[in-house]
GUKE-268389 format. One record per residue (C-alpha): x, y, z. Coordinates in steps of 0.1 Angstrom, whole numbers, plus 5000, padded with zeros to 4 digits. Example, Ala and Ser with C-alpha at 12.3 -4.5 7.8 and 13.67 -1.06 7.14 Angstrom:
2
512349555078;513749895071;
//
This chain:
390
454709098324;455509218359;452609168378;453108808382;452808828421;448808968415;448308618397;448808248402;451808128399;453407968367;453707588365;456707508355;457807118345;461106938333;459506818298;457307018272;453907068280;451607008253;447807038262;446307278290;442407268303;440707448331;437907298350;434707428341;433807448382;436207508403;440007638405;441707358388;443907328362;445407008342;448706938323;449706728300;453206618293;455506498265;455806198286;452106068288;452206218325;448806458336;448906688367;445806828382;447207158404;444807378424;445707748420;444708068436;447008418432;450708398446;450408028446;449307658429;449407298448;449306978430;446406798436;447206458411;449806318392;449206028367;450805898338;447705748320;450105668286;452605508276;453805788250;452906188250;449306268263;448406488236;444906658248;442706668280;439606818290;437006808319;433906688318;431006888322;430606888360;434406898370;434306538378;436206348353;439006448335;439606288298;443106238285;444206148247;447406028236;449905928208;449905588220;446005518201;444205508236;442305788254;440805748294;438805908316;440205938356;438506048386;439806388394;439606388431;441406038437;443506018404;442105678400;441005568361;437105478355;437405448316;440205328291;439705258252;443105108237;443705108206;440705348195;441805498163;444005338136;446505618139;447805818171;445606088187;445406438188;442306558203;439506478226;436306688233;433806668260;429806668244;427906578276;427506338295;426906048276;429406148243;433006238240;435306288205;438406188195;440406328165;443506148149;446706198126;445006098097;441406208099;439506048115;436906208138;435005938162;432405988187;432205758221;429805678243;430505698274;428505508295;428605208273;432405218266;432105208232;432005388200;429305528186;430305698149;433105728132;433506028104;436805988072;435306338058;439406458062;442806298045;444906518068;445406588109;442706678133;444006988147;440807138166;437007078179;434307288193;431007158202;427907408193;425507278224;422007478203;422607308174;424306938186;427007018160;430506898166;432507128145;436507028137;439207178114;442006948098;445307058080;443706928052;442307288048;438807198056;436007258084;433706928093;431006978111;428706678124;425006648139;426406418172;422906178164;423606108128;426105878111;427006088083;428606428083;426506758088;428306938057;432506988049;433407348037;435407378003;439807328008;440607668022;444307658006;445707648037;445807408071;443207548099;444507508132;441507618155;437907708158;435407868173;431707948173;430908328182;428108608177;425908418195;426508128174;425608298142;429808278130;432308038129;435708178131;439207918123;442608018125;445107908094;448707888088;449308188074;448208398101;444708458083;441208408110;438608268080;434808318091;432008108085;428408228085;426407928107;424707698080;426507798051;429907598054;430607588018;433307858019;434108188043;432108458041;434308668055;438308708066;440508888091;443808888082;446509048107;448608738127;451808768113;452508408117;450008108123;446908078144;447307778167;444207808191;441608058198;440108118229;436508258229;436008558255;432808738248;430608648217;432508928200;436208918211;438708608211;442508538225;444608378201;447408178207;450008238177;453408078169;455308418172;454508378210;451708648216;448508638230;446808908211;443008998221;441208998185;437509158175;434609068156;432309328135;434209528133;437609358127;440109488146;443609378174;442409488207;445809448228;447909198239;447008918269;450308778276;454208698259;456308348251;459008528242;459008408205;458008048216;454807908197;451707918221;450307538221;447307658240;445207918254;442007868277;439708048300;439207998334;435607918349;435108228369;436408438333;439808588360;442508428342;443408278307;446407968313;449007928282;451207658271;454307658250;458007538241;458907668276;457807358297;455807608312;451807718319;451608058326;448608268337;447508608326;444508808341;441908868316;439308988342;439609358331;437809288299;434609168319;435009428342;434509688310;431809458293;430009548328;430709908328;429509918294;426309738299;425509998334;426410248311;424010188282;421110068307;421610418318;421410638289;417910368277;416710448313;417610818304;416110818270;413010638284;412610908312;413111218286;410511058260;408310978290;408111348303;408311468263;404511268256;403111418288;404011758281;402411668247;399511518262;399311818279;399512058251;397011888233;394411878259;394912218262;394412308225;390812088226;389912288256;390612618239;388812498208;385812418229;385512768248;386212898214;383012778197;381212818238;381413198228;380713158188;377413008197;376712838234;373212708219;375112468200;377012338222;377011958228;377411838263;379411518251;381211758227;384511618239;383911308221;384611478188;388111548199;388811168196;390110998222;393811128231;396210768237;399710828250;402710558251;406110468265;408910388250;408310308269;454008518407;457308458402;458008078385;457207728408;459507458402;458107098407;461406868407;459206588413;457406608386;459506368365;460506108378;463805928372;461505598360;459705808333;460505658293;462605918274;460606188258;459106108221;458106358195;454906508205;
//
């Protein structure tokens, strides 16, 4: 890409960055690191400034997300814990240690009383938030976490595992929702699309496996196409998706009818960790091996959507106008074939004409159809532990 001055500019750190997450308000974006460290920067095109840097965990902060309102930002690690810190001040308001048997890999924002956690092993647990304190806990996988989605219409957290199986889970109910059948192959991300009608999850072997909504037994439906695996899919529209594949591309993907739209933005060969969507719908922010989040403009595809939209309001408005003036020209035609029929029989016999002989037409009815890259040498400090695995 060479249009990296008509963009923000890339964040690039000293250690591997592992989880990426917009907030859902305003122009921030957070890291997190191999080395439990999180940085909130504020970006805008040309530039970034960090805003807050945290190390919230002892070992590699695995996943983050915002809260709802932009507020809070939630952080998961590898060391069993996962907190919640104020995003303005930096400072921590929640902290669960020890929450899961087993290290964590993912934590999703419900609303504003729940949050999930995902583990190594399995396990799926839901928190509340305002009590500090769990909630449920779901064993329905023997294998990683590896993704969640929440479907707000339906309360229904869904999650993959590379155990081969989707999970999905009613957030006010104990017990799971339904599991789909072993898919043959470890699902690495999910999302909900066509208006929530679909459930599409990327696998291993480059395969995107759909769901129909409510029938979770088994995929109704697959694109295949990703030469290597699927490692997280970003919903655009309710009919396209970015996904985030291990060969390094961003490749715009869609739905009904199945087909690769283009290509977003380019690791150069290094797996993408992470795709996500800005709240304005401007940029998509990546994460790979290269200790780098990058930023690629996605607002074109909007931009069309719109065009397409004025454009078929247009030819309905057109279409409405042309059937309009086609039933009055009818209306018209008719009411002048009932008044030649009535002169007609005026000269067969004008005795017998009836005065309310119109009525005998029937009544006539009508009707409309109607950047180049930004080192931050501070980011690492000479105190932080040694890297670990993440």
């Amino acid at each position: 890409m060479d249009d990296t001055a008509a963009r923000p500019k890339s964040l690039k750190f000293k250690e591997p960055v592992i989880d990426v997450a917009f907030s859902p308000t305003t122009n921030l974006v957070a890291s997190s690191l191999i080395t439990g460290h999180v940085f909130v920067h504020k970006y805008d095109v040309g530039s970034n400034q960090r805003q807050v840097r945290g190390k919230p965990h002892k070992k590699s902060c695995r996943s983050l997300c915002f809260s709802g309102d932009g507020s809070l930002l939630y952080t998961a690690s590898k060391d069993r814990s996962w907190q919640a810190m104020d995003v303005e001040t930096g400072a921590e308001t929640t902290r669960i240690d020890a929450a899961h048997e087993k290290p964590l890999n993912l934590i999703k924002y419900v609303n504003e009383q729940i949050v999930a956690t995902g583990d190594e092993a399995g396990c799926v647990k839901l928190w509340d938030v305002r009590q500090k304190k769990q909630a449920f806990s779901y064993s329905e996988h023997v294998d990683y976490v590896s993704d969640m989605v929440f479907h707000a219409p339906k309360r229904h957290l869904l999650a993959t595992s590379g155990d081969g199986c989707l999970s999905v889970y009613d957030v006010r109910k104990a017990k799971p929702f339904q599991v789909s059948a072993n898919q043959d192959d470890e699902l690495l991300s999910v999302a909900v699309i066509r208006g929530g009608s679909k459930v599409v999850v990327g696998e291993t072997d480059g395969v995107m496996g759909i769901f129909s909504y409510g029938q979770f037994g088994d995929v109704t439906d697959r694109f295949p196409g990703h030469p290597q695996s699927i490692d997280s899919i970003c919903k655009l529209t309710e009919d396209l998706c970015v996904t985030g594949s291990s060969d390094g591309l961003l490749r715009i993907v869609q739905f009904f009818p199945h087909k690769l739209i283009g290509v977003a933005g380019d690791h150069q060969a290094l797996p993408v960790e992470k795709v996500v969507l800005s709240y304005d719908q401007q940029w998509l922010a990546s994460c790979s091996h290269d200790h780098t989040v990058h930023f690629w403009d996605i607002g074109y595809i909007y931009a069309d959507e719109d065009e397409d939209d004025e454009a078929s309001e247009a030819a309905e408005q057109k279409d409405t106008n042309e059937s309009k003036e086609d039933h009055e020209l009818d209306a018209q035609a008719v009411a002048i074939r009932i008044s030649r029929d009535v002169d007609s029989d005026d000269e067969e016999d004008e005795s017998e004409v009836d005065i309310d002989g119109c009525s005998d037409a029937g009544e006539l009815r009508t009707s409309e159809e109607t950047h180049p890259e930004e080192t931050h040498p501070e980011e690492t400090q000479t105190d932080v532990a040694q890297p670990d695995k993440p």
